[in-house]
CHARMM internal coordinates of N, CA and C (Angstrom, degrees):
IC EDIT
DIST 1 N 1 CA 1.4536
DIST 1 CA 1 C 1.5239
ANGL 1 N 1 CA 1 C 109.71
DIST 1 C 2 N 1.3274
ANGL 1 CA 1 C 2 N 109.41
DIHE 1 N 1 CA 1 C 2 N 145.61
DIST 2 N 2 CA 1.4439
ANGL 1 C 2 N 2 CA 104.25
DIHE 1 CA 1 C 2 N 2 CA 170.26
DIST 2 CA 2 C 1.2323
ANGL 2 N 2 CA 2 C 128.90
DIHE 1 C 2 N 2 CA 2 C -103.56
DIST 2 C 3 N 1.4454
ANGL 2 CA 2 C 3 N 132.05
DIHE 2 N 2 CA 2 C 3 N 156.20
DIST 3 N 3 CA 1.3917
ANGL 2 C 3 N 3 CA 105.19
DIHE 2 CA 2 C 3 N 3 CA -153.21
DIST 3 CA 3 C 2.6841
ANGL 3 N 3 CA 3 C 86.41
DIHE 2 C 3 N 3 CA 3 C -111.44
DIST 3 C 4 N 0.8367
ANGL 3 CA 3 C 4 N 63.37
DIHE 3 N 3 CA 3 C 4 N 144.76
DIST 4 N 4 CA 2.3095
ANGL 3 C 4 N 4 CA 92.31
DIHE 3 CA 3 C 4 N 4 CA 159.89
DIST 4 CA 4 C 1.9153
ANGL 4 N 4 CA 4 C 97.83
DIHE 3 C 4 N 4 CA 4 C -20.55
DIST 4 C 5 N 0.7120
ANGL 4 CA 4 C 5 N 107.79
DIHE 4 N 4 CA 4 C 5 N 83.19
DIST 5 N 5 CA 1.6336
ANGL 4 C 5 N 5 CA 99.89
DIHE 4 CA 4 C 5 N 5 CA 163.87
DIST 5 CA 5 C 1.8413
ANGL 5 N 5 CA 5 C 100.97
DIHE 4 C 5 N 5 CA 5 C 122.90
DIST 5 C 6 N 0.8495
ANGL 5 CA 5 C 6 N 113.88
DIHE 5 N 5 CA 5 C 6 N -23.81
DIST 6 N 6 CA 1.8210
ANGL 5 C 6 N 6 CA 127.79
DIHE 5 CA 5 C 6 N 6 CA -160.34
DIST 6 CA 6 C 1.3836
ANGL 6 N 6 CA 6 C 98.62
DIHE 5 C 6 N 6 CA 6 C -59.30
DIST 6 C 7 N 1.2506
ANGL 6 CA 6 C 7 N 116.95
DIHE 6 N 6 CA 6 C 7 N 128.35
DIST 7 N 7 CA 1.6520
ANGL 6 C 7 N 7 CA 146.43
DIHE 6 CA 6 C 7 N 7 CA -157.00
DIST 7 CA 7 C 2.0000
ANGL 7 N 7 CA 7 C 81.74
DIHE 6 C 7 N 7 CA 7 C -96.79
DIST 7 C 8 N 1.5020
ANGL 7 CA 7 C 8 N 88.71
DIHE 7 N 7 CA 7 C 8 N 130.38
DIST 8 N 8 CA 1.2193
ANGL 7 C 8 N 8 CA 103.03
DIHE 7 CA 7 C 8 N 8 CA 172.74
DIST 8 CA 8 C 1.6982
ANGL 8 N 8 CA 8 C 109.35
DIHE 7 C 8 N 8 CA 8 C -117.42
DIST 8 C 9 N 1.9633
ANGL 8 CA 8 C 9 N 106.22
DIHE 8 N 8 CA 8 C 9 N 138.39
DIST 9 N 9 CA 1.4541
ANGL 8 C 9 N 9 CA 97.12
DIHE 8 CA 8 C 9 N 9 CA 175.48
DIST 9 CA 9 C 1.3716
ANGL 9 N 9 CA 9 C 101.40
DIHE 8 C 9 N 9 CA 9 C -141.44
DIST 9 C 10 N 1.4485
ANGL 9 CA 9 C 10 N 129.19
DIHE 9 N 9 CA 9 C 10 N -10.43
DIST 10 N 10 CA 1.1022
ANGL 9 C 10 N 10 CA 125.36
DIHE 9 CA 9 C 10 N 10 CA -166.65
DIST 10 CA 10 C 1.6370
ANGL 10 N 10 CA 10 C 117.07
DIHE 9 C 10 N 10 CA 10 C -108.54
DIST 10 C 11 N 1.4437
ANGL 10 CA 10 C 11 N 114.31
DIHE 10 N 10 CA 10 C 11 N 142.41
DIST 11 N 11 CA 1.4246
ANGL 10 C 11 N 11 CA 121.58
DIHE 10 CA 10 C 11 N 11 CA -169.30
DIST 11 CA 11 C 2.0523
ANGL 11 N 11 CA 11 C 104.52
DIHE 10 C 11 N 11 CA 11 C -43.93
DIST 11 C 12 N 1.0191
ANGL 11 CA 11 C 12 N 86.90
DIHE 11 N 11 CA 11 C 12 N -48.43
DIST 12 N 12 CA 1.9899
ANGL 11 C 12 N 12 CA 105.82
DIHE 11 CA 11 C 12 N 12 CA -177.91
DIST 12 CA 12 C 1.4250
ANGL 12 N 12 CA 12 C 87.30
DIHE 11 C 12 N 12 CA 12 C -53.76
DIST 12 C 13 N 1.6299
ANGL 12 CA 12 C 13 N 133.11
DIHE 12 N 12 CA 12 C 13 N -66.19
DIST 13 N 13 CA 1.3779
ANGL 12 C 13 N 13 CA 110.26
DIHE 12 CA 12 C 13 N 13 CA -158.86
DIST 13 CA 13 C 1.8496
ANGL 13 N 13 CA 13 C 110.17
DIHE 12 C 13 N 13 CA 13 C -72.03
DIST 13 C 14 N 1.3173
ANGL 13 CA 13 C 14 N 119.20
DIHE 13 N 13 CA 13 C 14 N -38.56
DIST 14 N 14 CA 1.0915
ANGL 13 C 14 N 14 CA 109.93
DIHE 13 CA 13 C 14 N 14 CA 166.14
DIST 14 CA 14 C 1.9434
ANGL 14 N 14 CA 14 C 131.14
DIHE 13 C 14 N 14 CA 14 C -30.31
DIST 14 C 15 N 1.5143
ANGL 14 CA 14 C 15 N 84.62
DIHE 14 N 14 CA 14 C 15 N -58.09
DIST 15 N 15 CA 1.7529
ANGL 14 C 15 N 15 CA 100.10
DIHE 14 CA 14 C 15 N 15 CA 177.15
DIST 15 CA 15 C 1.0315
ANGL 15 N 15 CA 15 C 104.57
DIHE 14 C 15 N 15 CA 15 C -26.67
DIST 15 C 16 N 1.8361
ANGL 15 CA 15 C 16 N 100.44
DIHE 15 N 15 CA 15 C 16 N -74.54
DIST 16 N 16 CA 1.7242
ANGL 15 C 16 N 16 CA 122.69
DIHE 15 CA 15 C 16 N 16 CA -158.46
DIST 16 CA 16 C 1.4110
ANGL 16 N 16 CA 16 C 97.26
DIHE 15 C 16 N 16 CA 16 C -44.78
DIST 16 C 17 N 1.4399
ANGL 16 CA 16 C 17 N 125.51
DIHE 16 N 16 CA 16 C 17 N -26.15
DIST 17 N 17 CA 1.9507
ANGL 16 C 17 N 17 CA 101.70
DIHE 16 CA 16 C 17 N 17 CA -139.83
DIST 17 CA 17 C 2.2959
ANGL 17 N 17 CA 17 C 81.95
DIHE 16 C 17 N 17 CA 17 C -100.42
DIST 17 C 18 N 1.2865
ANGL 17 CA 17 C 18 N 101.38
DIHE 17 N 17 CA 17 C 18 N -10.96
DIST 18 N 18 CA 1.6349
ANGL 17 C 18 N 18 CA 104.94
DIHE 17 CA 17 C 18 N 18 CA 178.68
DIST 18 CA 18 C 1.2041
ANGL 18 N 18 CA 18 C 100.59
DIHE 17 C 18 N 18 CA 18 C -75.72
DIST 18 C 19 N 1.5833
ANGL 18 CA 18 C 19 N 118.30
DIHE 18 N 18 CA 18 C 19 N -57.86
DIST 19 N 19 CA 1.8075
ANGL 18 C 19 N 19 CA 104.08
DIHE 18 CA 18 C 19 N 19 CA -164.30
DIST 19 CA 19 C 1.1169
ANGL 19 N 19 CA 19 C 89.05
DIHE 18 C 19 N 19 CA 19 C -74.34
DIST 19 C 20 N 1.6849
ANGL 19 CA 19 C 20 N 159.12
DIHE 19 N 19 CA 19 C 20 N -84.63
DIST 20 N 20 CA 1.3098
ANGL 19 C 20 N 20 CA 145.13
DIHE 19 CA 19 C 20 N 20 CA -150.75
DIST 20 CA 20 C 1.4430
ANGL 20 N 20 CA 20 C 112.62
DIHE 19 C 20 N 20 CA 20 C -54.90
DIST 20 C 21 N 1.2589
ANGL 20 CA 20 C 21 N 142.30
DIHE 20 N 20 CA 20 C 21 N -30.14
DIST 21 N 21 CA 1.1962
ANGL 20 C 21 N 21 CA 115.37
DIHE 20 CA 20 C 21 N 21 CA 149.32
DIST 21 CA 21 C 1.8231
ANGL 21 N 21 CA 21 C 91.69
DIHE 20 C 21 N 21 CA 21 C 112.59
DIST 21 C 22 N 1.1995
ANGL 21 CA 21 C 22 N 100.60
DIHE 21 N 21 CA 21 C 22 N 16.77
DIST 22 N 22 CA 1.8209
ANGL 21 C 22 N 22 CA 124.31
DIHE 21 CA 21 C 22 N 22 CA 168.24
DIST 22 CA 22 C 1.5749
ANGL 22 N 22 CA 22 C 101.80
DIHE 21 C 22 N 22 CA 22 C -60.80
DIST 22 C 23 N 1.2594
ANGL 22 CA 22 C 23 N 86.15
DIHE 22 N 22 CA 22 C 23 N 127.40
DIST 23 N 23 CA 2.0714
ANGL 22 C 23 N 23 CA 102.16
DIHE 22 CA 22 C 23 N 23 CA 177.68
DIST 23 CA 23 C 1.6951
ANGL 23 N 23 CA 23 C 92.91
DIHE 22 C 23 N 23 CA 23 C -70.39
DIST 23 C 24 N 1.1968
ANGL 23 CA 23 C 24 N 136.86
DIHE 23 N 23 CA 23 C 24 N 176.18
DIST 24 N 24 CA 1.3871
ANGL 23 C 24 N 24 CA 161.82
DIHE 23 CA 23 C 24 N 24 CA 158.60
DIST 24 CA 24 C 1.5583
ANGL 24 N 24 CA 24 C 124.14
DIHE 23 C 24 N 24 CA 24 C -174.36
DIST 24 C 25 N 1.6598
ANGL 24 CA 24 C 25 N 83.20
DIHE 24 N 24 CA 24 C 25 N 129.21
DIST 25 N 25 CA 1.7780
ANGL 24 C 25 N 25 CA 100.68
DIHE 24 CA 24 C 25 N 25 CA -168.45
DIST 25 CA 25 C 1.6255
ANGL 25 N 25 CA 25 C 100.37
DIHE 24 C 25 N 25 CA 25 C -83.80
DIST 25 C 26 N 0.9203
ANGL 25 CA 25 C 26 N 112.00
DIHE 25 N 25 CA 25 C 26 N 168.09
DIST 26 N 26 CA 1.3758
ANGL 25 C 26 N 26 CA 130.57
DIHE 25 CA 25 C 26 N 26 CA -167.23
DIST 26 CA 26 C 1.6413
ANGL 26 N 26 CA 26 C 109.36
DIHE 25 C 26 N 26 CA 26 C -129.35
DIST 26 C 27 N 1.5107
ANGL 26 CA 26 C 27 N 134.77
DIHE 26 N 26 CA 26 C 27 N 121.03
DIST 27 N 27 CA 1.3970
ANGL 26 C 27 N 27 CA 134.32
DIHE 26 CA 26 C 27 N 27 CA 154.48
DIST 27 CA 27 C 1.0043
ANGL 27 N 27 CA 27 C 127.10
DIHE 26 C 27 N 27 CA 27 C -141.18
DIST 27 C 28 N 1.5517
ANGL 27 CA 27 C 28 N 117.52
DIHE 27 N 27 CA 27 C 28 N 146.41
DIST 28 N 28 CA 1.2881
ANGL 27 C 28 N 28 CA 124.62
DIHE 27 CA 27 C 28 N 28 CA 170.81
DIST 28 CA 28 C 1.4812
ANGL 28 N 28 CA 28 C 126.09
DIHE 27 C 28 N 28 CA 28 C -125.22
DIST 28 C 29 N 1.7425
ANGL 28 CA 28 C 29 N 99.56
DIHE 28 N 28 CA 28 C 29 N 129.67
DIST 29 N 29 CA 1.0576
ANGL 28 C 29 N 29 CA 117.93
DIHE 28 CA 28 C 29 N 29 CA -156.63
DIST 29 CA 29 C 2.3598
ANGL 29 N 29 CA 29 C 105.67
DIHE 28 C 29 N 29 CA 29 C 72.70
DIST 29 C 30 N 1.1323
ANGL 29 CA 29 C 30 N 104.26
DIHE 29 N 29 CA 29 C 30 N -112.97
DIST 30 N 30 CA 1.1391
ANGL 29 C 30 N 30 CA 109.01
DIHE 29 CA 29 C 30 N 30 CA -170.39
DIST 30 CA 30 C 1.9575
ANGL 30 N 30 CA 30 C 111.40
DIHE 29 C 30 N 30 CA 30 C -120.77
DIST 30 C 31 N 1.4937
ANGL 30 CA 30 C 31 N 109.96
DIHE 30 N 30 CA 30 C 31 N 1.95
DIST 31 N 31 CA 1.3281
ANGL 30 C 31 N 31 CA 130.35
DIHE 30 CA 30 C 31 N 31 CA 168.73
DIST 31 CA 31 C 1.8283
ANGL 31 N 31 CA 31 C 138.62
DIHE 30 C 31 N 31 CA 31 C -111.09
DIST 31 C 32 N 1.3141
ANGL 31 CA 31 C 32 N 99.25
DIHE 31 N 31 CA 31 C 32 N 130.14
DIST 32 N 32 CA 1.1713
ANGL 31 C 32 N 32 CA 127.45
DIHE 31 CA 31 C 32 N 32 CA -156.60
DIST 32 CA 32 C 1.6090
ANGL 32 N 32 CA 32 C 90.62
DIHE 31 C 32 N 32 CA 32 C -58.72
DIST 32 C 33 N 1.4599
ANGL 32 CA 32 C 33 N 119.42
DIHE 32 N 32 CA 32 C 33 N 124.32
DIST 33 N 33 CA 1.5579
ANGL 32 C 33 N 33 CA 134.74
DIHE 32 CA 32 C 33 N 33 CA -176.48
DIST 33 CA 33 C 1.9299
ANGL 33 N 33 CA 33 C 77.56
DIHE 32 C 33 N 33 CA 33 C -97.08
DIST 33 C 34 N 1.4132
ANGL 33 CA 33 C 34 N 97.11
DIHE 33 N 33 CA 33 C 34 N -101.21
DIST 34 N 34 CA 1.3929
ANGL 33 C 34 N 34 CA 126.88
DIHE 33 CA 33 C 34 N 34 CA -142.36
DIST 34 CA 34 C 1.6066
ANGL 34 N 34 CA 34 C 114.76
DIHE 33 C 34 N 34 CA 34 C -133.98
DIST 34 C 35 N 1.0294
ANGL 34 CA 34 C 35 N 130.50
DIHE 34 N 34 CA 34 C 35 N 141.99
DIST 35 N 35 CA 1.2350
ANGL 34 C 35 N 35 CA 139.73
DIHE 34 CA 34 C 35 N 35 CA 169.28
DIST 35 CA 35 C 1.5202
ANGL 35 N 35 CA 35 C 123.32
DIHE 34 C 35 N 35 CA 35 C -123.26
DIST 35 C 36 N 1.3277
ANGL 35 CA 35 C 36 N 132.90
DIHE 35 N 35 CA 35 C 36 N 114.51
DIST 36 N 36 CA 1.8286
ANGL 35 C 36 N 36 CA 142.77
DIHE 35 CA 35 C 36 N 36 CA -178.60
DIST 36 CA 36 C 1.2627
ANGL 36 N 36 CA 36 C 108.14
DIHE 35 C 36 N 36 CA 36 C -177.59
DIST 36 C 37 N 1.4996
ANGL 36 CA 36 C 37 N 96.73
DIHE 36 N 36 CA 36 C 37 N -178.64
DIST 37 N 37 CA 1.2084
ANGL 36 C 37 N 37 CA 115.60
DIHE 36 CA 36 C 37 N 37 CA -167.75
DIST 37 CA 37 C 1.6928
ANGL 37 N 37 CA 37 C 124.72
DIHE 36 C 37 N 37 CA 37 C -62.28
DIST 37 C 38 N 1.0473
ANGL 37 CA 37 C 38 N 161.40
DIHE 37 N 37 CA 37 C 38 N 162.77
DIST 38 N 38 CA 1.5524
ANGL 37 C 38 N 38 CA 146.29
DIHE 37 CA 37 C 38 N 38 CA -175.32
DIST 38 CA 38 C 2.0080
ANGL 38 N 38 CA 38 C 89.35
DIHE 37 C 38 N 38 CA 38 C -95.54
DIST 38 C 39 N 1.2180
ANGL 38 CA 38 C 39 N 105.96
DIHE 38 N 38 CA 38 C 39 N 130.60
DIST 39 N 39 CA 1.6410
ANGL 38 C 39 N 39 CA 98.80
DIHE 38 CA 38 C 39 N 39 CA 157.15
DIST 39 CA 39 C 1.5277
ANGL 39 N 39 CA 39 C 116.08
DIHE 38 C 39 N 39 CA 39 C -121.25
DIST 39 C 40 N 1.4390
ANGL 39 CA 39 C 40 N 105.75
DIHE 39 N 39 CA 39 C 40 N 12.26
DIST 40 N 40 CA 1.9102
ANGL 39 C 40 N 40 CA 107.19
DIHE 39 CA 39 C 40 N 40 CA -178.88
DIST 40 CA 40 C 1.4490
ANGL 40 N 40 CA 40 C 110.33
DIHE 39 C 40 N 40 CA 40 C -156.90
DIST 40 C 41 N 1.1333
ANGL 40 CA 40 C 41 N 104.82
DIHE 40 N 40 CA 40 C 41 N 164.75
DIST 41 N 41 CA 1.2483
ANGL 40 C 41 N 41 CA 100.70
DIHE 40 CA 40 C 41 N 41 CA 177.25
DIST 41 CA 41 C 1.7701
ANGL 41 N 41 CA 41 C 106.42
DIHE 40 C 41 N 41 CA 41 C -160.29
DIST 41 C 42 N 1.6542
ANGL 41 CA 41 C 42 N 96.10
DIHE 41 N 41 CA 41 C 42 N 119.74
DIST 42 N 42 CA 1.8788
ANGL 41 C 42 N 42 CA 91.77
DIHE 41 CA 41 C 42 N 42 CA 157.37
DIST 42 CA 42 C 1.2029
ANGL 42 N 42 CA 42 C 128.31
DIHE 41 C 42 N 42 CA 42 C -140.22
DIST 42 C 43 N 0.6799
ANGL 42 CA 42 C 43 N 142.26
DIHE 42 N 42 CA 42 C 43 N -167.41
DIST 43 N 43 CA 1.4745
ANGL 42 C 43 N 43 CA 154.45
DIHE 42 CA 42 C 43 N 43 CA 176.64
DIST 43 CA 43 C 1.8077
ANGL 43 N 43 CA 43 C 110.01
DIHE 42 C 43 N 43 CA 43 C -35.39
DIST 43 C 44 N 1.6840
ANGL 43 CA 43 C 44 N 91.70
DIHE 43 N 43 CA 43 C 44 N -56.67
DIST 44 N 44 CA 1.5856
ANGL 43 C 44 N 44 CA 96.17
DIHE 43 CA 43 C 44 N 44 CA 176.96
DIST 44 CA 44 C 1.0822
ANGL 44 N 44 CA 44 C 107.05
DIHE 43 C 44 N 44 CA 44 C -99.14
DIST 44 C 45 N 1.2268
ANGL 44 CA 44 C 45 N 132.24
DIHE 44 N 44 CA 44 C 45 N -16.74
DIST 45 N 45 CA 1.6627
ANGL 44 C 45 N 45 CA 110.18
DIHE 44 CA 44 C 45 N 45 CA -139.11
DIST 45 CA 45 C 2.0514
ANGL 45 N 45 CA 45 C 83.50
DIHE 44 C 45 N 45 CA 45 C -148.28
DIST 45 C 46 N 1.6080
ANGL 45 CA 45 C 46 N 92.25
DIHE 45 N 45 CA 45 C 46 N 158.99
DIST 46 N 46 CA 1.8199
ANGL 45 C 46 N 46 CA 100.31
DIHE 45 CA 45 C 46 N 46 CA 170.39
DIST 46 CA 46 C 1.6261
ANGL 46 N 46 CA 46 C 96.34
DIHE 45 C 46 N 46 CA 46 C -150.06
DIST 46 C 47 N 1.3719
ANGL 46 CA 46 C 47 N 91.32
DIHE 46 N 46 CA 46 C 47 N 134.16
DIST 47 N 47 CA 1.5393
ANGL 46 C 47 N 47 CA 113.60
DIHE 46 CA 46 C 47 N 47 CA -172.83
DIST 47 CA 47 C 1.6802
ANGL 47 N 47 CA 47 C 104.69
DIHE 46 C 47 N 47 CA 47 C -82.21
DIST 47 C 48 N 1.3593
ANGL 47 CA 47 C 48 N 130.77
DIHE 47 N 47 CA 47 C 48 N 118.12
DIST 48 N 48 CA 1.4210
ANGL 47 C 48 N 48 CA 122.68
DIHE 47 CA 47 C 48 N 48 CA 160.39
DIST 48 CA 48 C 1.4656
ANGL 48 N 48 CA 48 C 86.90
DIHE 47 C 48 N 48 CA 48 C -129.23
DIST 48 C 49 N 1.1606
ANGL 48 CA 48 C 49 N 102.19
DIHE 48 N 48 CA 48 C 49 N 159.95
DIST 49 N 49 CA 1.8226
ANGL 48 C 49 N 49 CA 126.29
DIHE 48 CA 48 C 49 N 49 CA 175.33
DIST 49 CA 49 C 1.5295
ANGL 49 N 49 CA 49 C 118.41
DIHE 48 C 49 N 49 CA 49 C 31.59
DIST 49 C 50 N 1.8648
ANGL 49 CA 49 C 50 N 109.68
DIHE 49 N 49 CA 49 C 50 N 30.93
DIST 50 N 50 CA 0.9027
ANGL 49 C 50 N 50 CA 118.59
DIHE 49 CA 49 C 50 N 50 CA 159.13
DIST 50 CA 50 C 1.8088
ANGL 50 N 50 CA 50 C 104.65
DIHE 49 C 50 N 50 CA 50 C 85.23
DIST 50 C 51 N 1.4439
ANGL 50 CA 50 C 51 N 122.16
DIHE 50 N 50 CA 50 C 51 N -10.79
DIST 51 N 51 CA 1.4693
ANGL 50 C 51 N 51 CA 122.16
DIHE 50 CA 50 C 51 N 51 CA 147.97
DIST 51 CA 51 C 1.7846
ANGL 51 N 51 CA 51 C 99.61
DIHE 50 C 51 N 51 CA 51 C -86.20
DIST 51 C 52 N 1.4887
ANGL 51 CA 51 C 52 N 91.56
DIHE 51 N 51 CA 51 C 52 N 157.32
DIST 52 N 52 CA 1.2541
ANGL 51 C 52 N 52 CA 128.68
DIHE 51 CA 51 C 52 N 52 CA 179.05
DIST 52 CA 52 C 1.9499
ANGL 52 N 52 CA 52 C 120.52
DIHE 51 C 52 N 52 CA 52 C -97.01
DIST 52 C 53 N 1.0268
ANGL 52 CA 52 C 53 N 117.02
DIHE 52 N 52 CA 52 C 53 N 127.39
DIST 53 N 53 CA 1.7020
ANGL 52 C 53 N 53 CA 121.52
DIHE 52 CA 52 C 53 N 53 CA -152.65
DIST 53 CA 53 C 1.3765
ANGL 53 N 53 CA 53 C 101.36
DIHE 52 C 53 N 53 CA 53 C -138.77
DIST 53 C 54 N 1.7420
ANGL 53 CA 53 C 54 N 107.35
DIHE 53 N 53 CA 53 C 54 N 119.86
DIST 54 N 54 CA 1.2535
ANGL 53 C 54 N 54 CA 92.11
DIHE 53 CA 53 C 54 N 54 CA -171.88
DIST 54 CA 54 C 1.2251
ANGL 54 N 54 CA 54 C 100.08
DIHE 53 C 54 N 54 CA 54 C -97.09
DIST 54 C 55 N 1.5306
ANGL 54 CA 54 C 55 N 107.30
DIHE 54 N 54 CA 54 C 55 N 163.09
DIST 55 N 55 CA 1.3389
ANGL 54 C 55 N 55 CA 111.90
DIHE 54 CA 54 C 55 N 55 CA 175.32
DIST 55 CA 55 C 1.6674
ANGL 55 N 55 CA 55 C 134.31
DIHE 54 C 55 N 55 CA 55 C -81.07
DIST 55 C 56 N 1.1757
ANGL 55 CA 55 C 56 N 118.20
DIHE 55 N 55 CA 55 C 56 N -13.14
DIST 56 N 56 CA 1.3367
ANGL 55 C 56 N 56 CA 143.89
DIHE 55 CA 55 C 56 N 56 CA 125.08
DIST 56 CA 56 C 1.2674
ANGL 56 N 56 CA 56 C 113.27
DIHE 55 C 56 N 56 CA 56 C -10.96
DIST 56 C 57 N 1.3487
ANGL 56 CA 56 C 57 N 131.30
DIHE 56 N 56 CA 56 C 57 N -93.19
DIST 57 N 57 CA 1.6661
ANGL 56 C 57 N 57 CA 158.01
DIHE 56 CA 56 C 57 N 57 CA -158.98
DIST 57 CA 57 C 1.4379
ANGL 57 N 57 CA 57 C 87.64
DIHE 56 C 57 N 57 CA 57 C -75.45
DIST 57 C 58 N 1.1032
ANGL 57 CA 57 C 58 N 139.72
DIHE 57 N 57 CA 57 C 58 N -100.97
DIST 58 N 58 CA 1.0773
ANGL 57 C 58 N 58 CA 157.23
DIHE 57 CA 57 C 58 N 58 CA -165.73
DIST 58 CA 58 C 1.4221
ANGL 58 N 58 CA 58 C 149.14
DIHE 57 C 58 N 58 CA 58 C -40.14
DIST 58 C 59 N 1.2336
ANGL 58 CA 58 C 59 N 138.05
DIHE 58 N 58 CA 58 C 59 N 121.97
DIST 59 N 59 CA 1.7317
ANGL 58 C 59 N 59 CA 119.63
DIHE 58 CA 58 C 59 N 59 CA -149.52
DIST 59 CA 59 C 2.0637
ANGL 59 N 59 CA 59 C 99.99
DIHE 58 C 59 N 59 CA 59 C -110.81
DIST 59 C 60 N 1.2018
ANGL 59 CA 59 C 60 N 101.15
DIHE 59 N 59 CA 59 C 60 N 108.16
DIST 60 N 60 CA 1.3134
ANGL 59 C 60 N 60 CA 85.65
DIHE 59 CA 59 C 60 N 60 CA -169.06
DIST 60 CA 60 C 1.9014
ANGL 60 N 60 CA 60 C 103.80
DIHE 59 C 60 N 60 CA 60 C -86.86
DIST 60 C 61 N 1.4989
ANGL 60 CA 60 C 61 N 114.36
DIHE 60 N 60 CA 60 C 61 N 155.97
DIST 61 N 61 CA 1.9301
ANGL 60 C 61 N 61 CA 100.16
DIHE 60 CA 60 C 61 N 61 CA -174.11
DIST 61 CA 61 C 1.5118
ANGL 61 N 61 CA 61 C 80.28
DIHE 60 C 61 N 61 CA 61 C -131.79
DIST 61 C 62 N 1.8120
ANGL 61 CA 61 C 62 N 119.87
DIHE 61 N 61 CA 61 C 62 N 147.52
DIST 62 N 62 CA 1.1272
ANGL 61 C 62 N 62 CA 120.95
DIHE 61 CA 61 C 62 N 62 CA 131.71
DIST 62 CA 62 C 1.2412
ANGL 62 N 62 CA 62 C 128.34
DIHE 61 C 62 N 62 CA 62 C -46.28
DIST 62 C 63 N 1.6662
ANGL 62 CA 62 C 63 N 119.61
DIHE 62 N 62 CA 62 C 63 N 143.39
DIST 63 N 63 CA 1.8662
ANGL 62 C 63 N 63 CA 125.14
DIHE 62 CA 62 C 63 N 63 CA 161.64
DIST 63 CA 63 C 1.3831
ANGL 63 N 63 CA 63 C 92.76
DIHE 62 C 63 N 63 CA 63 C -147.10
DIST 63 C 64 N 1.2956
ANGL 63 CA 63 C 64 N 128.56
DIHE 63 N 63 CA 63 C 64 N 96.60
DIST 64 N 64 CA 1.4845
ANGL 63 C 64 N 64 CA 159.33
DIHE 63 CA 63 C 64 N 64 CA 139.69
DIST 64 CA 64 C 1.6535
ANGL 64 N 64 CA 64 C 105.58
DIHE 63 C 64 N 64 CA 64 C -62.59
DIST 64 C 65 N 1.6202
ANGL 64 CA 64 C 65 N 91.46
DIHE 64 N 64 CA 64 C 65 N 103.89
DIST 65 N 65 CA 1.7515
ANGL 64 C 65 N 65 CA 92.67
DIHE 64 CA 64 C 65 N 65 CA -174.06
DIST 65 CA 65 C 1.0923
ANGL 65 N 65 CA 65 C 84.12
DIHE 64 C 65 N 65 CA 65 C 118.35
DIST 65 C 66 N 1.0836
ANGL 65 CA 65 C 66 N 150.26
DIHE 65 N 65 CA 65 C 66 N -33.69
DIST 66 N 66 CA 2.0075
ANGL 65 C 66 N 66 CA 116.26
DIHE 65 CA 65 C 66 N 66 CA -137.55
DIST 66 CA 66 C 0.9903
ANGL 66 N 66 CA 66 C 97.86
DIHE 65 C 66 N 66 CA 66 C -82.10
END
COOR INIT
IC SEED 1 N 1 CA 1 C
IC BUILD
């Protein structure tokens, strides 16, 4: 399980939060982008709400519940 706030970096945690259907917020630097569902996933980049996020730039967090 993942816990409320939990910094995501790995392809495996990504997966999990796509098939279960886990919300994840999105920031860069220290500001709130976006928050939804994941619908892609690659190497560089993770698809939520149909923009593209690289994984590089970007701090992705679990919110289980939200």
């Amino acid at each position: 399980m993942y816990r409320f706030g939990q910094v995501l970096d790995r392809t495996e945690q990504f997966l999990d939060h796509m098939e279960h259907g886990i919300p994840v917020q999105v920031y860069y630097r220290k500001h709130h982008m976006d928050i939804g569902f994941i619908q892609g996933i690659s190497r560089h980049f993770i698809k939520i709400g149909g923009l593209y996020y690289s994984r590089k730039l970007y701090v992705f967090i679990s919110r289980p519940g939200y």
